[in-house]
C-alpha positions in Angstrom: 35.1 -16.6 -11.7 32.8 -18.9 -9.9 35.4 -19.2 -7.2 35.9 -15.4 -7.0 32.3 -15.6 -6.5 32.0 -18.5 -4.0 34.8 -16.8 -1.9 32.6 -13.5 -1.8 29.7 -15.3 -0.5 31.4 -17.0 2.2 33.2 -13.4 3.0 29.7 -12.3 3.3 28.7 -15.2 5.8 31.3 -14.8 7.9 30.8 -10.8 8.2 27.0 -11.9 8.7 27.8 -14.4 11.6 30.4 -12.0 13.6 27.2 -9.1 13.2 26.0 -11.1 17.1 26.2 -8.2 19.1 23.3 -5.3 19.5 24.5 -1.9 18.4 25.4 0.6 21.2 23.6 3.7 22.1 27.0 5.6 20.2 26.5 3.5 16.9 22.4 4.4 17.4 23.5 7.8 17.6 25.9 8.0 14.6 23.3 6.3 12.7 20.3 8.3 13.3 23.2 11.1 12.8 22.9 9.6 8.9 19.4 9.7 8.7 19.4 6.0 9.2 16.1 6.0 11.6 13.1 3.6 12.0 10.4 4.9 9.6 7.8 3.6 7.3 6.1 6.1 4.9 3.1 4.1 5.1 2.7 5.7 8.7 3.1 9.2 7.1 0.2 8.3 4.3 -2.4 6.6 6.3 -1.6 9.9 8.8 -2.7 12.7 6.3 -5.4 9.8 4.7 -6.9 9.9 8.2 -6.3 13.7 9.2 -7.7 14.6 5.3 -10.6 12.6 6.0 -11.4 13.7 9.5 -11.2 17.3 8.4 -13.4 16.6 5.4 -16.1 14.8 7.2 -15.8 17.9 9.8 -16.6 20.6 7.3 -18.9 18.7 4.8 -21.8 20.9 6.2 -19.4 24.2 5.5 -18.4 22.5 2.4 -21.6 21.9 0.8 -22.7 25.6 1.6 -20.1 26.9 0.0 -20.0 25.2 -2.8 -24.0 25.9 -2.8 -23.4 30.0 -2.6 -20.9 29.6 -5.1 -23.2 27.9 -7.7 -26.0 30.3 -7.0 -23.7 33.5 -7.9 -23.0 31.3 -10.8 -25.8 31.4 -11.8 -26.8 34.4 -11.3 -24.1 36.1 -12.9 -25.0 33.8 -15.8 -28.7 34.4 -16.1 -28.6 38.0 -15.9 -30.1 40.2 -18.7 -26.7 42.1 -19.0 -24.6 39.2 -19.2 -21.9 39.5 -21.4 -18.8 37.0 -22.3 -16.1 39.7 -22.1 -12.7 40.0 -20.4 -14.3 41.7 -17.3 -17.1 39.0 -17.0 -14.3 36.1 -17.1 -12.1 38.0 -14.5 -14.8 37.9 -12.0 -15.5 34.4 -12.8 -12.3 33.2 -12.1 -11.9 35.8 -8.9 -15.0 33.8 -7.7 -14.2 30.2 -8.3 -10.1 30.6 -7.0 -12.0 32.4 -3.4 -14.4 29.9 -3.1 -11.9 27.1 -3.6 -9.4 28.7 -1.3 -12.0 28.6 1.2 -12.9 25.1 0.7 -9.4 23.4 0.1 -7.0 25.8 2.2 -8.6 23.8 5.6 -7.7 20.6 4.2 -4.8 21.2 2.7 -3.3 22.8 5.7 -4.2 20.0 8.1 -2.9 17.5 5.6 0.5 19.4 5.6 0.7 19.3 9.6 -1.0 16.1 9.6 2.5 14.9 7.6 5.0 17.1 9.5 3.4 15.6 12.7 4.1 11.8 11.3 7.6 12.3 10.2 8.2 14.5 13.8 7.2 11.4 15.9 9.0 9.0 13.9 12.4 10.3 13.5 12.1 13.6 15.6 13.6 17.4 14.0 16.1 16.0 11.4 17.9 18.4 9.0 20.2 16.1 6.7 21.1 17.5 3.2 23.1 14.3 2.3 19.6 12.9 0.3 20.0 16.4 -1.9 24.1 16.1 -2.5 25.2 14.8 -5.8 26.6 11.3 -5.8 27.0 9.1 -8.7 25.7 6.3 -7.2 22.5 7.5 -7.5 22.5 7.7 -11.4 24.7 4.6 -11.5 22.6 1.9 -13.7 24.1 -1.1 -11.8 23.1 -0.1 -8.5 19.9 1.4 -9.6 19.3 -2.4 -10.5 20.3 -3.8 -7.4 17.6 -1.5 -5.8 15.2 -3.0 -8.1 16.0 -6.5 -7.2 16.7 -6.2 -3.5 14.6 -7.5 -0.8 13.4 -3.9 -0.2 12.1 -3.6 -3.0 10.1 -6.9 -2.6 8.4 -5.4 0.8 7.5 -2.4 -1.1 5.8 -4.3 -4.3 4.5 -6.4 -1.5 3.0 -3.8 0.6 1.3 -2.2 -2.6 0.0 -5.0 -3.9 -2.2 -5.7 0.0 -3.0 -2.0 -0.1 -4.9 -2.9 -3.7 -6.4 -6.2 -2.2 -7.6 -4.0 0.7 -8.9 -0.9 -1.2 -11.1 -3.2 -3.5 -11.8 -5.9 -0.9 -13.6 -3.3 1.2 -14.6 -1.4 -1.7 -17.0 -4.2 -3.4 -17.6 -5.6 0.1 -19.6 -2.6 1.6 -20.9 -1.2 -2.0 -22.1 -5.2 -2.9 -24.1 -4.5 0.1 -25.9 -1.3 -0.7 -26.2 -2.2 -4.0 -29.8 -2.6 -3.8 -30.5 0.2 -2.4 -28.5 2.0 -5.4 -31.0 0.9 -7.7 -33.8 2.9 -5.5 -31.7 6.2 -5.6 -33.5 7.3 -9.1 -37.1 7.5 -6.9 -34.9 10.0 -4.6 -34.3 13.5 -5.2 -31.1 14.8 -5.6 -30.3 16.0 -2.0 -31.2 12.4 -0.9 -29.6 10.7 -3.2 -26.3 12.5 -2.8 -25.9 12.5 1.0 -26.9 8.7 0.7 -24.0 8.2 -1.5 -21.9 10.4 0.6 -22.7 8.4 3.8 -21.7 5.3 1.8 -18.5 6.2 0.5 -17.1 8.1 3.6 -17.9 4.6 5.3 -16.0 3.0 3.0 -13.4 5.4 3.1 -12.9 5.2 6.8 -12.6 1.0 6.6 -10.3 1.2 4.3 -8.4 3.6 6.2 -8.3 1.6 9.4 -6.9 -1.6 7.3 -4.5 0.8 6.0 -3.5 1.8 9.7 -3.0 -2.0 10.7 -0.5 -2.2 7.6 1.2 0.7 8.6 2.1 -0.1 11.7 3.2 -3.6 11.1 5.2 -2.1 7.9 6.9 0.1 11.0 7.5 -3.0 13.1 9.2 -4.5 10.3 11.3 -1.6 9.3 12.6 -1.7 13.0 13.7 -4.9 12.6 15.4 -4.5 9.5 17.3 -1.4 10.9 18.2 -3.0 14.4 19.4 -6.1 12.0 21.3 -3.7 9.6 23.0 -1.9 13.1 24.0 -5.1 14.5 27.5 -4.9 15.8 30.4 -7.6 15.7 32.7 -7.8 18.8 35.6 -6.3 17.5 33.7 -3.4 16.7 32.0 -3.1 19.7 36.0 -3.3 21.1 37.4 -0.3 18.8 34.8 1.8 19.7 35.3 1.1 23.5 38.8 1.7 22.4 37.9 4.8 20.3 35.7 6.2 23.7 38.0 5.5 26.2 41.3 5.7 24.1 44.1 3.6 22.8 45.5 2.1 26.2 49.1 2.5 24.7 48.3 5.8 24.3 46.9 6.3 28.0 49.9 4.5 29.2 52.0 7.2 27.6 49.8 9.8 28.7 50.0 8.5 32.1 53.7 8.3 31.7 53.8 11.5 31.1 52.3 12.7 33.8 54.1 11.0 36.2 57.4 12.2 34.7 55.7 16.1 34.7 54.9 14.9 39.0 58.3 13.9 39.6 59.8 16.9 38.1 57.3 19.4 39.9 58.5 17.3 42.9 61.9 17.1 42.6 61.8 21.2 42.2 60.1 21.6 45.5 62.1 19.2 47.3 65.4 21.6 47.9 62.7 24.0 50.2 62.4 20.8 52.3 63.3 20.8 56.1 63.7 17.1 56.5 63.8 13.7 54.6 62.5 10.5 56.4 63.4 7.4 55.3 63.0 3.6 55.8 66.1 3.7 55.4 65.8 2.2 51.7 62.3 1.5 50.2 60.6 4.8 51.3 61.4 8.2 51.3 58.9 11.6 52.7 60.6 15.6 52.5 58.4 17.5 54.6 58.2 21.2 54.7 57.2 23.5 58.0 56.8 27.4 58.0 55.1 28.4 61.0 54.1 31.8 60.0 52.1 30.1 57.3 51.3 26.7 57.9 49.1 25.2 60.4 50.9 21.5 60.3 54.3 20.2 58.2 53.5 20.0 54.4 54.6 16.8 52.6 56.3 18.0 49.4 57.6 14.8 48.0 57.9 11.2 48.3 58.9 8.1 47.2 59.2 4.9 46.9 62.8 2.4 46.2 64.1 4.1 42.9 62.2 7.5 43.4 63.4 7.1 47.3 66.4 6.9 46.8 66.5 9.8 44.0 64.9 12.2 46.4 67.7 11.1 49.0 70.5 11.9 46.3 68.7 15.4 46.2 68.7 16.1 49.5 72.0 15.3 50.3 73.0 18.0 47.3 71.0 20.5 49.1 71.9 20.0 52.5 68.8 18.9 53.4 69.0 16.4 56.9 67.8 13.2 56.2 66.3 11.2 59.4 65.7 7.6 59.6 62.6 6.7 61.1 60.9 3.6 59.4 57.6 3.3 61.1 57.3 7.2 60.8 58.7 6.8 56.9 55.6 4.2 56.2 53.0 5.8 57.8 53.8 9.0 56.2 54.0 7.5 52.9 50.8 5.4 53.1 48.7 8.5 54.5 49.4 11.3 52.7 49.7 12.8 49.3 51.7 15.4 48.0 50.2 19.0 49.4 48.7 16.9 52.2 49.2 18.3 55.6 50.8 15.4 58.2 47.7 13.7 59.9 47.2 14.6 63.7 47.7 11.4 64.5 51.8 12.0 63.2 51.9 15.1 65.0 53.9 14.1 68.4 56.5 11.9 66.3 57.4 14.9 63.3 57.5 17.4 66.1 59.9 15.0 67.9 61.8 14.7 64.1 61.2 18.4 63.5 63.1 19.1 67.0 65.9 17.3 66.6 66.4 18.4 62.9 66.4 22.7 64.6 68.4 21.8 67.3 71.0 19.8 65.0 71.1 23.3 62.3 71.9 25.5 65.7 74.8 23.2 66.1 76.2 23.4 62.5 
């Protein structure tokens, strides 16, 4: 057992040390594909902390008078002479208290909810992945619900909560330890005084303990970058099959490419029998040219060739007839400045003319 074990680890090492290699943009793709981004969900709290707080601060004024009106109809409603605990009075009560609520929380509620959508948008873009919601056994699987438990993510996490605690009540009795006495004068103040003082003091606190929060955030990002590019490292051979897998199998290309030379040389050897002439080398090169005056400007090469395929398009010719002229310095140049469909360069005119000629003039004869 321990040697099954022993011989796991070092498996592991090995895959470890081949993993030298960064990932490629297609294995970044696949992966963010998965869901498998950068992204810290501290980013995402400390966003809607901040944007809840902003938007609170903003409308403390708006909520302070609403709250205000709604506690004066309150009371009115409840110090009236005709005031009466009935079904009526309690549906007007609760009518009241939901409206006024609604107009205090919807505002901060809503920019929470952007404030969130905004986070997650930035951090991993528009993603729609439903593979978090399908069933999968793992996820109710005790063993690997213990791994989780003890893995090293796990660690960072209990780790991270336990510096957002030290850094809530660290700033917490640091800033109230300073106002404390002043918090033994608030019973000389009235009420108004004494609850915008204690306002002032904990949105203060509030906002340094955001900003702490916002330097753990982003460092918690930096580090979940680094664990992802880690996790996406690449070992050569991988990096090799998908090379392979992108540009193909190169047997396979070779047969692809063999097949497209055999498809050439048949297309070839079809056009070859309209041919006028074949000039050779006499044996390593072979070009059939083509000439129709009422519909070409200049001879057309229609095939050509090389020692085996040479002498194949000879065989061919001589089965069709077709006069076959050697010319070697003509043959090469041909060969080595044209393709098939190509026209003959101007250059070449004067000598296939000359070839062209004597090819007409030898056809009047037979």
């Amino acid at each position: 057992m321990k040697d099954f074990r022993l011989n796991n680890f070092i498996i592991d090492l090995q895959l470890f040390a081949e993993k030298t290699e960064k990932p490629t943009t297609k294995k970044r793709q696949e992966a963010a594909g998965k869901g498998q981004v950068a992204r810290s969900p501290e980013i995402n709290s400390v966003v809607v902390l901040l944007a809840t707080f902003l938007i609170i601060k903003a409308l403390t004024p708006y909520m302070i008078a609403e709250w205000t009106s709604l506690t004066g109809n309150l009371y009115q409603m409840f110090t009236a002479e005709n005031f009466n605990i009935d079904y009526g009075t309690l549906q007007v009560i609760f009518v009241t208290v939901t409206v006024s609520s609604l107009k205090i929380l919807t505002p901060i509620l809503g920019v929470s909810l952007l404030a969130g959508l905004v986070a997650t948008y930035f951090q991993i873009g528009f993603r729609f992945d439903t593979s978090a919601i399908m069933f999968n056994l793992d996820h109710i699987n005790p063993v690997a619900g213990l791994k989780q438990m003890f893995s090293p993510q796990s660690l960072v996490e209990l780790i991270k909560s336990v510096l957002k605690m030290l850094i809530i009540g660290y700033v917490a009795y640091s800033e109230y330890s300073k106002e404390f006495m002043k918090f033994t004068r608030l019973s000389d103040m009235n009420l108004q005084a004494s609850s915008a003082y204690i306002g002032t003091v904990t949105l203060n606190v509030v906002f340094k303990i955001i900003l702490w929060l916002v330097i753990l955030a982003v460092a918690d990002y930096i580090f979940q970058k680094i664990q992802l590019e880690k996790k996406l490292m690449m070992s050569k051979q991988e990096i090799k099959d998908e090379y392979k897998r992108q540009e193909g199998d190169p047997q396979h290309k070779a047969k692809i490419k063999q097949k497209q030379r055999q498809l050439a040389m048949a297309r070839m050897m079809h056009a070859l029998p309209k041919a006028d002439v074949v000039i050779t080398n006499p044996t390593h090169f072979a070009v059939a040219l083509q000439y129709d005056s009422s519909v070409m400007g200049a001879p057309v090469v229609i095939a050509k060739g090389q020692d085996r395929i040479a002498l194949k398009i000879k065989e061919v010719a001589k089965e069709h007839n077709i006069v076959i002229v050697e010319n070697k310095p003509l043959a090469q140049s041909l060969f080595h400045s044209t393709e098939l469909g190509d026209a003959v360069p101007a250059e070449l005119f004067q000598a296939v003319a000359e070839v062209l000629a004597f090819v007409y003039k030898l056809k009047g004869k037979i």
